[in-house]
C-alpha positions in Angstrom: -47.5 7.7 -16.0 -46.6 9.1 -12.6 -47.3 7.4 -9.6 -50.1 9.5 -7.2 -48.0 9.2 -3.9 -44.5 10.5 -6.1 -41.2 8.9 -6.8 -43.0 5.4 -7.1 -42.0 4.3 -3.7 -44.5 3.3 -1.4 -44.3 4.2 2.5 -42.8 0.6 2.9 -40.1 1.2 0.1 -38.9 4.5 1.5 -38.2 3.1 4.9 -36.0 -0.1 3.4 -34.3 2.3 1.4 -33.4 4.9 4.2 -33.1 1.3 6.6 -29.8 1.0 3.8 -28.5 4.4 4.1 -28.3 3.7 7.7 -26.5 0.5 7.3 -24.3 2.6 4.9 -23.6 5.3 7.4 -22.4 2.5 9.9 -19.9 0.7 7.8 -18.6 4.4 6.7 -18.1 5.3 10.5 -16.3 2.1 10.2 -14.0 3.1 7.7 -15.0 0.9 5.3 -14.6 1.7 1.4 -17.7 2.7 -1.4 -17.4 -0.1 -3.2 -17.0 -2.4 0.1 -20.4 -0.9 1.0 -22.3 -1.1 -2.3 -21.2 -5.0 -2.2 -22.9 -5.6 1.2 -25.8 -3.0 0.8 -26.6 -4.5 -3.0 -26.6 -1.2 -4.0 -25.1 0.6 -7.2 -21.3 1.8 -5.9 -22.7 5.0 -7.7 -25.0 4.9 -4.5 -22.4 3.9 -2.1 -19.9 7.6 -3.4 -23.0 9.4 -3.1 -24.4 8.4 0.5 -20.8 8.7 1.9 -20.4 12.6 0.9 -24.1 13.3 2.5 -22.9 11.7 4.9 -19.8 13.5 5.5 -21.5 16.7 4.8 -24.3 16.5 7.0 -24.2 13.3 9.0 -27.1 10.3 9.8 -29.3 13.1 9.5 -28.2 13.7 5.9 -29.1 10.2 5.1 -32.5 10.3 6.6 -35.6 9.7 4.0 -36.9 13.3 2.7 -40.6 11.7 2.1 -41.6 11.2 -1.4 -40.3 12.9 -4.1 -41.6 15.2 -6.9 -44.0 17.9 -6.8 -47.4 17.5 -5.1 -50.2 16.0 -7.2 -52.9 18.7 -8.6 -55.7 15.7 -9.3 -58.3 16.0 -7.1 -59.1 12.6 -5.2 -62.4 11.9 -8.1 -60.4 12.6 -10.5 -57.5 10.0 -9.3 
């Protein structure tokens, strides 16, 4: 089952998630390798190879949260 608000995060996870990809984006402007960053982050070094080329494509603003994922929920509110 799918959560209602999409992707399962709540509000509170999305901004400690995009709160990493900032860290990331720091330590990349830094020089400092993927796997360097997935250590300190605790994230997956998949993660870490994936933040750095959004971040080289596009910037910060490239690692910014995109709100919560998946398509829009068609319950209506008495039926959720």
């Amino acid at each position: 089952m799918r959560c209602a608000d999409g992707g399962g995060l709540t509000p509170a996870g999305r901004r400690r998630r995009e709160s990493a990809r900032m860290q990331a984006a720091e330590l990349y402007e830094q020089e400092i390798k993927q796997s360097e960053v997935a250590r300190r982050l605790r994230v997956s070094v998949k993660s870490a190879y994936h933040w750095q080329q959004l971040w080289r494509d596009g910037g910060r603003g490239a690692l910014a949260s995109r709100g919560p994922s998946g398509s829009r929920c068609r319950l209506s509110p008495r039926c959720l």
